[in-house]
C-alpha positions in Angstrom: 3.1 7.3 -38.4 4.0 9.5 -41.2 7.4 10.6 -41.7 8.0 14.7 -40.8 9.4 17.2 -43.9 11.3 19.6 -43.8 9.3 23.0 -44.8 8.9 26.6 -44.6 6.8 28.8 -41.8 7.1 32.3 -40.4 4.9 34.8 -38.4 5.5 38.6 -37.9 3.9 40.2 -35.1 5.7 43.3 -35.2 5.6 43.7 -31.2 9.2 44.8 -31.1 8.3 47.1 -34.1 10.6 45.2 -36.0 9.5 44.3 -39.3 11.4 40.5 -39.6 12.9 41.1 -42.9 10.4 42.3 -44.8 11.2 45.9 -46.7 9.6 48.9 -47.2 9.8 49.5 -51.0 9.1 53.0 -51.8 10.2 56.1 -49.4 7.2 58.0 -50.1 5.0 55.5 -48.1 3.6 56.2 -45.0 4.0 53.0 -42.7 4.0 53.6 -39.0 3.5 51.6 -36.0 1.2 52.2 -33.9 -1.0 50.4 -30.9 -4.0 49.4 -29.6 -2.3 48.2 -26.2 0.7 47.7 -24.9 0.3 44.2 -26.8 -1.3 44.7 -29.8 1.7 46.1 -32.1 0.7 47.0 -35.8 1.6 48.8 -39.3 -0.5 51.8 -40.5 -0.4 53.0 -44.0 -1.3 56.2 -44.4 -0.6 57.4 -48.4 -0.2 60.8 -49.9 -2.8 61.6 -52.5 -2.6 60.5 -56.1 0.4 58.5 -55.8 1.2 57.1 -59.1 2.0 53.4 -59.4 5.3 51.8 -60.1 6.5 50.7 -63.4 4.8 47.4 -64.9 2.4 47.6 -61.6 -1.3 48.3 -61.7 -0.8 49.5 -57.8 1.4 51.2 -55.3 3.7 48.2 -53.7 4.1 48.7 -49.9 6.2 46.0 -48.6 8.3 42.8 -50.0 10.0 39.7 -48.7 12.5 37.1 -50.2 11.7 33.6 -48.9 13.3 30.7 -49.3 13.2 27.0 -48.2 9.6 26.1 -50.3 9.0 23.2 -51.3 8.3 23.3 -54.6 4.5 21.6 -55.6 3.6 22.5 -52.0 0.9 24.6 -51.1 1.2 27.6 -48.9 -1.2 30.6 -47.8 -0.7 33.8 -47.2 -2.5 35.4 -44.5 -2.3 38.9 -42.3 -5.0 41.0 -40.5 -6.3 44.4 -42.0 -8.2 47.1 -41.1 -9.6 50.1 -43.0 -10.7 53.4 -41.2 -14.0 54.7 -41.4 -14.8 57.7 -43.9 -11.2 56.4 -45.6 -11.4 55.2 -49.3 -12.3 51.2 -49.5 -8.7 49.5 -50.2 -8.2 46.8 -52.8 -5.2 44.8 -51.1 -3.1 42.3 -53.5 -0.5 39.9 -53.0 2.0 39.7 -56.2 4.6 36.1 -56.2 7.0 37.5 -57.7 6.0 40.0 -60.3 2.4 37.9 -60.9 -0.7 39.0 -59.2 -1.7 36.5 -56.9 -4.5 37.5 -55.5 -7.3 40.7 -54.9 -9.2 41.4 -52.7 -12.0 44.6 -51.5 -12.1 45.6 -47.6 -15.2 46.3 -47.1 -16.1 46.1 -43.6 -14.3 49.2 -41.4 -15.6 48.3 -38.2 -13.4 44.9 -37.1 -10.1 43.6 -38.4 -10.6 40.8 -40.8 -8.4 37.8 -42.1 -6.9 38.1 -45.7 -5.5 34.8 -46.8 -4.2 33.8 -49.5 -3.2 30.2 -51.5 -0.3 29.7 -54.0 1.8 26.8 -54.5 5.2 26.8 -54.6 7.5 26.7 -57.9 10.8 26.4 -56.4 12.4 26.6 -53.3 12.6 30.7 -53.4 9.7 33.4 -54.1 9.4 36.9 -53.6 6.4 37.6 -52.0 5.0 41.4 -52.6 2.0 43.3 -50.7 0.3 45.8 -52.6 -2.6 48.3 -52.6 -4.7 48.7 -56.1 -7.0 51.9 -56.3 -8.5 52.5 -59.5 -9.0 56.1 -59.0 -5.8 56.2 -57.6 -6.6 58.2 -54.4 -5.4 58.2 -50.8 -4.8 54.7 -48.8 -5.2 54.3 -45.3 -5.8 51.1 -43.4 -3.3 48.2 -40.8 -2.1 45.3 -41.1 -0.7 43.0 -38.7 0.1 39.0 -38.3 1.6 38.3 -41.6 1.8 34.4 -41.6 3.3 32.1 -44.1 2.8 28.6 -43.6 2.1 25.1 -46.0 -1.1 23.4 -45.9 0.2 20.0 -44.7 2.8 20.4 -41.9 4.9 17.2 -39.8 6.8 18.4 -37.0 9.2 15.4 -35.0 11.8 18.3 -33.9 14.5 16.1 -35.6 15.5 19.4 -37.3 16.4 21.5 -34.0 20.2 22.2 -34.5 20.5 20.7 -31.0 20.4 17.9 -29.3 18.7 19.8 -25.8 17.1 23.1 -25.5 15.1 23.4 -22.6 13.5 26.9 -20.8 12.3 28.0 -17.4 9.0 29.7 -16.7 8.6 32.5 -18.4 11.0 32.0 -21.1 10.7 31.3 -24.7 12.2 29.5 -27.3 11.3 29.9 -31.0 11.1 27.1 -32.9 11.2 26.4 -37.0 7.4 26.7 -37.3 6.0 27.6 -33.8 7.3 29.7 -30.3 7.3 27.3 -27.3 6.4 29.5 -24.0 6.8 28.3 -21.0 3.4 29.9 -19.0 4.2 28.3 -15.6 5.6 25.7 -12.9 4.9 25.2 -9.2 8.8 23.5 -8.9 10.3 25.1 -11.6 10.5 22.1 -13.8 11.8 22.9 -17.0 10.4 22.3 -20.8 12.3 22.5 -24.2 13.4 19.9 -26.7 15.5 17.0 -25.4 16.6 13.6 -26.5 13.6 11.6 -25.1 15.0 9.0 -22.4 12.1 6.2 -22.9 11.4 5.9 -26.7 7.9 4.8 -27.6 7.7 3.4 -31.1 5.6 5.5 -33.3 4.4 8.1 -30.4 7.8 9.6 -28.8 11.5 9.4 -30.5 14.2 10.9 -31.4 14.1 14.6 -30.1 10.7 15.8 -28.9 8.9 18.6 -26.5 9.5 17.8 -22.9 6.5 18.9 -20.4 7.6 18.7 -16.8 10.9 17.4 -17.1 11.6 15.5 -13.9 8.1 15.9 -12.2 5.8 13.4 -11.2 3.6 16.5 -9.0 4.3 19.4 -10.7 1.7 21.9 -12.3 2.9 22.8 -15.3 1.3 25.7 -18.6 2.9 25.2 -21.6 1.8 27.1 -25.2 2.6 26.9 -28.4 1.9 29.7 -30.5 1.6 28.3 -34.1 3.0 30.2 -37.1 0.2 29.4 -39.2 -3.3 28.7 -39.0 -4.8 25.3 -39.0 -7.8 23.4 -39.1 -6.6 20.2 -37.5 -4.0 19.1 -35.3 -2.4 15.4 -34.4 0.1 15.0 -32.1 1.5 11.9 -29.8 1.5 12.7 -25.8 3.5 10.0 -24.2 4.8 8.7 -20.7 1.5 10.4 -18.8 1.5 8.9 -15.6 -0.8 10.9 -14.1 -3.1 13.8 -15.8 -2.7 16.4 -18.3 -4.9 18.7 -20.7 -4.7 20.7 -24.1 -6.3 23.3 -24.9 -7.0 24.8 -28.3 -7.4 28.5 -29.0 -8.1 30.7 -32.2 -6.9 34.2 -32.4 -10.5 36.0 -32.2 -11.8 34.5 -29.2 -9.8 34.7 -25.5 -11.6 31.2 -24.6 -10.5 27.7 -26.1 -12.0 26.3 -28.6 -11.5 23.2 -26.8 -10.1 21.2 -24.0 -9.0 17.4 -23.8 -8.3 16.0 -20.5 -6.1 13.0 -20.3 -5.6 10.8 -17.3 -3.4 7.9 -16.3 -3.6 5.1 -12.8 0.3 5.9 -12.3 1.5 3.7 -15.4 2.7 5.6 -18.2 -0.3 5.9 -21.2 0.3 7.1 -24.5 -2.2 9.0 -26.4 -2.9 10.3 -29.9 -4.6 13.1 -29.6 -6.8 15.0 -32.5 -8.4 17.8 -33.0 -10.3 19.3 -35.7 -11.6 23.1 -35.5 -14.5 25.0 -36.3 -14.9 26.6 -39.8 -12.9 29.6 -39.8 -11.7 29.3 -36.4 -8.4 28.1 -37.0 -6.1 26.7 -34.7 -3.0 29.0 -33.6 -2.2 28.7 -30.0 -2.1 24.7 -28.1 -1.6 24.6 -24.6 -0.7 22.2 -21.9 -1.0 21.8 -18.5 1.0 18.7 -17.0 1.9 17.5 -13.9 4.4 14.8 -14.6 7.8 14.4 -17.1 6.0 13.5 -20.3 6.5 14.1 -24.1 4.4 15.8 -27.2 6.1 14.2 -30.6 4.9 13.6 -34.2 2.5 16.8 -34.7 0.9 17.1 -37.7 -1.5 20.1 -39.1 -3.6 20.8 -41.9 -5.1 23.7 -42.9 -9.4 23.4 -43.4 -9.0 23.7 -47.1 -7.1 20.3 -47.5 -9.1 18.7 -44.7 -11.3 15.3 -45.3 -14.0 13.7 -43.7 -11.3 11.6 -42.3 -9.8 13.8 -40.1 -11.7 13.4 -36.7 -11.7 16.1 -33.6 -11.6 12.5 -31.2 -8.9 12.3 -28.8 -7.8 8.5 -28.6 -5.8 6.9 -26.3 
């Protein structure tokens, strides 16, 4: 099995109309939030005309983050939803690391909300990431943006890192995670989920500290999601200790159905499965979830994003 890293992921909603650390840099823009429904939370930017550019920038910077924790070498992307309003001026959005361009790119399309990603690797361990809006005839902005993501192209997860040795939920609580939000959907007995010390190691497939499903259930029904910070092509993980039956199911964020569902089953001895996924081009992967009956564990998950993804990587599930 390989070995987890250590690495860098975050996603901003803005659902509490909090903007997680990012910062509006110039007073004169117009960023708002506004709403769809009660659950679709996003920034509009709305810009007075003919507002000139900042020093040593082609473009009128909106907002700006400090992140740190990179890997340097590692590749990451960069991705958010946008929006641009009919009869508005097309917008030419642009992502600056640090104070070099990154990336460009044209919105055409002013019906549906469309992904803008982009890639950059790492230098060091800190960069200051910058969204911008470039109009060459310099005249009004408007459009939204929601669901900023940052997140590597390779990612190991063990949940070695977790400053605890046992965090565990009830349903309908939460708990966020270094690179994802665990929610608990649902129990018929209550049974708890979270991240605990797991009591019945299995070599390569469940140790250390792992995601409990079910804890102390063998006839529970059990939801569980994940809600990814990134956005991936493939995912690996280890289920363990299934003594019964369980599912997964994998969802993009376009489409309410799953992409997929694996269902695993057991005689009453414990099985232990590797389960794999790989998803449809441009589909990615950004909620997993679970239904279980009995106490079992999810360890050693690994994603990749589709552009580092080889013919190797299989969408089997294999027990």
């Amino acid at each position: 099995m390989t070995m987890p890293t250590t690495d860098y992921s975050e996603h901003t909603t803005f659902t509490e109309k909090e903007y997680n650390g990012w910062n509006a840099i110039r007073s004169k823009h117009s960023l708002t939030f506004n709403t769809a429904n009660e659950s679709n939370i996003y920034v509009e930017y709305n810009s007075p005309a003919n507002l000139p550019p900042l020093p040593q920038h082609d473009g009128v910077l909106l907002i700006q983050k400090t992140i740190s924790g990179l890997i340097a070498g590692h590749l990451y992307s960069i991705s958010l939803r946008v929006k641009r309003f009919p009869k508005d001026p097309v917008p030419h959005l642009t992502w600056y690391i640090d104070d070099t361009v990154q990336h460009r790119s044209r919105l055409e399309n002013h019906h549906d909300w469309q992904r803008f990603v982009v890639d950059f690797r790492a230098t060091a361990p800190t960069h200051t990431l910058t969204l911008g809006s470039f109009e060459p005839d310099n005249t009004h902005v408007h459009f939204a943006f929601d669901d900023i993501r940052i997140y590597p192209h390779v990612l190991h997860i063990n949940f070695e890192e977790q400053p605890h040795g046992e965090q565990l939920i009830l349903p309908g609580q939460s708990l966020v995670l270094p690179h994802l939000t665990l929610r608990h959907v649902s129990s018929k007995n209550g049974a708890k989920t979270g991240i605990e010390i797991v009591n019945q190691p299995v070599e390569n497939r469940a140790e250390g500290k792992a995601l409990v499903l079910s804890k102390g259930q063998s006839s529970d029904e059990s939801k569980v999601a994940l809600d990814l910070n990134g956005e991936y092509g493939y995912m690996a993980f280890a289920w363990s200790l299934i003594h019964y039956t369980g599912s997964v199911s994998f969802f993009t964020s376009t489409e309410p159905d799953p992409l997929r569902t694996i269902n695993l089953e057991s005689d009453g001895t414990p099985q232990h499965f590797l389960v794999r996924f790989r998803s449809p081009s441009g589909k990615p992967i950004t909620r997993v979830e679970f239904t279980s009956q009995d106490h079992s564990y999810i360890d050693f998950i690994l994603l990749k994003t589709h552009a580092v993804l080889s013919a190797h990587d299989t969408d089997s599930d294999d027990a």
